[in-house]
N, C-alpha and C positions, 0 to 999 in steps of 0.2 A: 385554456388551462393545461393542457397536453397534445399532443401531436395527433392531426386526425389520423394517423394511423392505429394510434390505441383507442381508438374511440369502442370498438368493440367489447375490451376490457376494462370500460368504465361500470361502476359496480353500481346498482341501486338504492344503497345503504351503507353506511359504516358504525358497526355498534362500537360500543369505548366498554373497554372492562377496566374500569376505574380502581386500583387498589389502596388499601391502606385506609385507615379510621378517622382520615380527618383531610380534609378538602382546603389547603392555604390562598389565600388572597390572588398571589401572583397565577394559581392554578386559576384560579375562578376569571380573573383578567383576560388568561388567556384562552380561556372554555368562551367568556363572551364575544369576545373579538370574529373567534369560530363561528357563533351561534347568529352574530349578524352578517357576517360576509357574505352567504351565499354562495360563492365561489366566483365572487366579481372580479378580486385581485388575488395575484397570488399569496400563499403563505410560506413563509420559509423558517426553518430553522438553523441554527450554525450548529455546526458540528465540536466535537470537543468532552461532549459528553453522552452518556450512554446510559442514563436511566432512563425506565418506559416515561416517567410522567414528564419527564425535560420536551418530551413529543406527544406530549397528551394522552399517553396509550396509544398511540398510533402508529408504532415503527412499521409494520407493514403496509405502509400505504405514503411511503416516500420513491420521491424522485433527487437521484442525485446531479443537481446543476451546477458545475465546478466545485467549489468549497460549501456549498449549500446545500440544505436538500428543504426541495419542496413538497407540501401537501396535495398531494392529487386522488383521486377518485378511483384508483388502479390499485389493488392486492399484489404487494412484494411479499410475501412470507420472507422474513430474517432469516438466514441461513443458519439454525442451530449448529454446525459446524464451526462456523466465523460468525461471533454478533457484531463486527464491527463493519462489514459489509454490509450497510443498509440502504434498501431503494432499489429500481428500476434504473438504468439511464437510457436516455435519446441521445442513442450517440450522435446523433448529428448534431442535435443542437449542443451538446456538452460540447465536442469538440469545435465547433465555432468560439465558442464562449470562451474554452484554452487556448485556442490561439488568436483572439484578443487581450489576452493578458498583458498586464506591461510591467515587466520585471526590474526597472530601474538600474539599478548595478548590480543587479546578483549575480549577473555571468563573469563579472570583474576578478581578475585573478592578482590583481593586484592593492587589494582593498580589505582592511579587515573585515570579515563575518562573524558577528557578534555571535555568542552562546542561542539568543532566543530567535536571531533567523535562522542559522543553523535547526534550531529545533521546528522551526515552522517548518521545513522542507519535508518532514514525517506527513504533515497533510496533502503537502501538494505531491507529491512522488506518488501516495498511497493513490488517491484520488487519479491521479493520468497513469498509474498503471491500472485501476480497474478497467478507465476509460479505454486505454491502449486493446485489455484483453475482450472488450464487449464490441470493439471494432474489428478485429481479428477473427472473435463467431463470425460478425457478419460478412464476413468476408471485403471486410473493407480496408488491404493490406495497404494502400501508400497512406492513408490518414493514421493508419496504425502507426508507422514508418516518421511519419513528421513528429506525433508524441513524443514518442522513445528516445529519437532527437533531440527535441527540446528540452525533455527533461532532464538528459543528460549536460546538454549547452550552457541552460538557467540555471541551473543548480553544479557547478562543477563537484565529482567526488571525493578530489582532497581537500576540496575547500569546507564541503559542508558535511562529511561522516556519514552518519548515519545508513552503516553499508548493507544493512538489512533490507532498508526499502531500495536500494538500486538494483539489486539480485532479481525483482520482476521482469526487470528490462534485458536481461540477461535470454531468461527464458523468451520474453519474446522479440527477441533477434533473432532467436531456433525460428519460431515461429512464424515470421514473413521472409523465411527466405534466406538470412543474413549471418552467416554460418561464421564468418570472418570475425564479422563486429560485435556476435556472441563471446566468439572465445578470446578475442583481446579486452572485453570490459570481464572476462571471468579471471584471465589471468591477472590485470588488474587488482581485481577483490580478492585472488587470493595469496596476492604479494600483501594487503594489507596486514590479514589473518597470519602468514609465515612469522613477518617481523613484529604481531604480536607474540606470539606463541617461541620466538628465538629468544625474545629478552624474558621471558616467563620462565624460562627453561636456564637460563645465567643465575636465577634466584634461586637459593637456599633452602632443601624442601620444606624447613620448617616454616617460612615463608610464605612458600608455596599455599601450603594449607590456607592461609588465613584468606588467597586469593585466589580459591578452588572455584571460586561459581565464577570468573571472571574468566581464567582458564577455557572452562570446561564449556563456555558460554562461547568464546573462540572457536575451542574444536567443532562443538557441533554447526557454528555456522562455518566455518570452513567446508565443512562435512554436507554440508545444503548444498553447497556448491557444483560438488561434484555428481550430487545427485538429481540437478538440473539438466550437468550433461549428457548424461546417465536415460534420464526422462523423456528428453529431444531425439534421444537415440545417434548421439554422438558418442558411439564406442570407445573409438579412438583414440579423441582427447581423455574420455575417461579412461582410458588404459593408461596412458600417457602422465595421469595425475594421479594416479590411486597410487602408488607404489610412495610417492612425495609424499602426500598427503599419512598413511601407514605410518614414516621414517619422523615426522612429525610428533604422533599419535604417541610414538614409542618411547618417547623424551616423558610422556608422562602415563605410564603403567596404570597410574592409580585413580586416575583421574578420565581416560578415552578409551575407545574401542577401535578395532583396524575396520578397514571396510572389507568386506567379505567377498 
């Protein structure tokens, strides 16, 4: 059920603090399923959602195995910080498991990407950047190195958006070493961010208004950006980009703040 390495951190018990005034079928189903398994096969849940009873009361006691996470006998306390981070991972076995994946065409640059794969990549990006940063503790920098990779390969970033979850990968190219490929996918993302924020700035402040969180939703991830570089202790580029980044800023007075 888990890696004899954690065997030490298997727990003797798990209590369930059951909430709410009324116990539904599909709960009870799957309270039995639990109650005869024993722990002969695995249990898995899919991810997608984030109420405690979708995982029986049990978020602390998941493993996360590529887009799944499984029920194991091991104490993850949920990161009050981020509830979206849940589980343990064995990065060894996760990262086997990601690089058996078989992507079909997504790496295809010449094929449309529909809206809902497009939105899939929110899970897989999130998921092999945990994976990426749980290999990097361990000091396991080429497996770190082929994630980042691939995520970047499978998923191309003009193809599929969503530039919030590539910015991971960003920081960890700081992080094994890769100082170069850091700062060409940063200035990448944040050509995206300019050439939103240049035609926001063409529109009519009355306009403007009505498209203040869209804006303002821009600058500050622009503004993440820089504060990746910032983070890694890459000075330079952020010298290099803060002053841009300001000149930006200042298109919209009412709306951002300069970086300090």
């Amino acid at each position: 059920m888990v890696s004899s390495i954690y065997n030490d951190y298997i727990v003797p018990f798990i209590d369930l603090d059951v909430k709410g005034s009324a116990m539904y079928k599909n709960r009870l189903m799957m309270l039995d399923v639990l109650a005869n398994n024993n722990w002969k096969r695995p249990i898995y849940f899919t991810g997608g959602s984030f109420g405690d009873d979708d995982y029986l009361w049990m978020k602390d006691y998941l493993q996360l195995d590529g887009l799944v996470y499984k029920l194991v006998p091991i104490k993850t306390p949920v990161d009050k910080e981020n509830r979206y981070d849940m589980g343990q991972i064995d990065s060894d076995k996760m990262y086997d498991l990601v690089m058996k994946w078989e992507w079909g065409n997504g790496d295809l640059t010449t094929i449309y990407h529909d809206p809902e794969t497009r939105k899939n990549s929110i899970s897989y990006r999130t998921n092999m950047a945990r994976l990426m940063e749980q290999l990097i503790n361990e000091g396991k920098i080429d497996k770190a190195k082929k994630i980042i990779d691939l995520a970047l390969t499978k998923m191309p970033m003009d193809y599929y958006g969503y530039y919030t979850m590539v910015e991971p990968f960003a920081g960890g190219y700081y992080e094994v070493g890769e100082k170069a490929k850091a700062r060409q996918l940063l200035e990448r993302l944040m050509t995206k961010y300019k050439q939103n924020l240049t035609y926001y700035s063409g529109i009519q402040p009355s306009i403007q208004n009505g498209i203040a969180s869209d804006i303002i939703t821009d600058i500050e991830r622009y503004r993440s950006l820089l504060t990746v570089m910032k983070d890694r202790g890459d000075v330079e580029f952020y010298n290099k980009n803060k002053p841009v980044f300001n000149s930006f800023v200042q298109r919209f007075t009412r709306f951002g703040r300069d970086l300090e």
